[in-house]
N, C-alpha and C positions, 0 to 999 in steps of 0.2 A: 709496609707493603702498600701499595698503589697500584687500585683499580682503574684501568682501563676501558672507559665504556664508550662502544661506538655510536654511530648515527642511527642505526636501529636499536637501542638500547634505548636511546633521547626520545625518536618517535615511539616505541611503546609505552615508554611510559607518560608520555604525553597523550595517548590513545586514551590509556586507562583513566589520565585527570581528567579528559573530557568528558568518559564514557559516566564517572561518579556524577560530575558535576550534572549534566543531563538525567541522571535518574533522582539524584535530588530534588532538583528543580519539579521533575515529575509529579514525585510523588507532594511535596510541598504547594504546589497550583491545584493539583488535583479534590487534596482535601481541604483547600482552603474555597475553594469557590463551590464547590458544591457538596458540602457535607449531609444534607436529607434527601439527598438524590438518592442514598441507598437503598434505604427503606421504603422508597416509593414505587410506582406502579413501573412495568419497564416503560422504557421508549418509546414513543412509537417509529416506526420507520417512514425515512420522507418520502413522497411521491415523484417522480421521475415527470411525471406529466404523459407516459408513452401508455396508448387507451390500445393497443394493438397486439395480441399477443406474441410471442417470438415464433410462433411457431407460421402465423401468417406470413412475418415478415421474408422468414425462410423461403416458404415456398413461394413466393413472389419472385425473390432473387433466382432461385433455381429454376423458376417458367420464363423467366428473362434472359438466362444465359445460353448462348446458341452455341450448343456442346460442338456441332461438329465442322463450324469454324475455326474453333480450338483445336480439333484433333487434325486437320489440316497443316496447321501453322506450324505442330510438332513434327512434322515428318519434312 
C-alpha cells in the first residue's frame, strides 16, 4: 500500500520541524546565557525617556483638534 501525501502534507510537516527546531533553540540559548538570572532580583524596566504623562499628551492633542471643521467636511 502506497501513501499518497500532498503539498499540504510537505508544508505541515515542514511547519512542525521548524516550529521544534525554534523551541529548542529557545529553550537551549536561554539557559545557557543566562542561568543565575533566575534567582535574582527581577529586572528593571527601561526608560522610554517620555517625562510627560499620557494623559497630558491627550489633552493637548484633543485642545488642538478643531472638532467642527471635521464635522463640516462629513456632511
Amino acid at each position: 500500500m502506497k501513501i499518497r501525501l500532498s503539498h499540504k502534507d510537505y508544508l505541515l510537516a515542514l511547519g512542525i520541524l521548524v516550529a521544534v527546531i525554534v523551541m529548542l533553540t529557545t529553550l537551549v540559548y536561554t539557559e545557557t546565557l543566562n542561568p543565575e538570572s533566575k534567582n535574582d532580583r527581577p529586572p528593571v524596566p527601561g526608560k522610554t525617556g517620555l517625562r510627560v504623562s499620557p494623559s497630558v499628551i491627550i489633552k493637548k492633542i484633543v485642545g488642538d483638534v478643531n472638532f467642527k471643521s471635521l464635522s463640516h467636511k462629513n456632511r
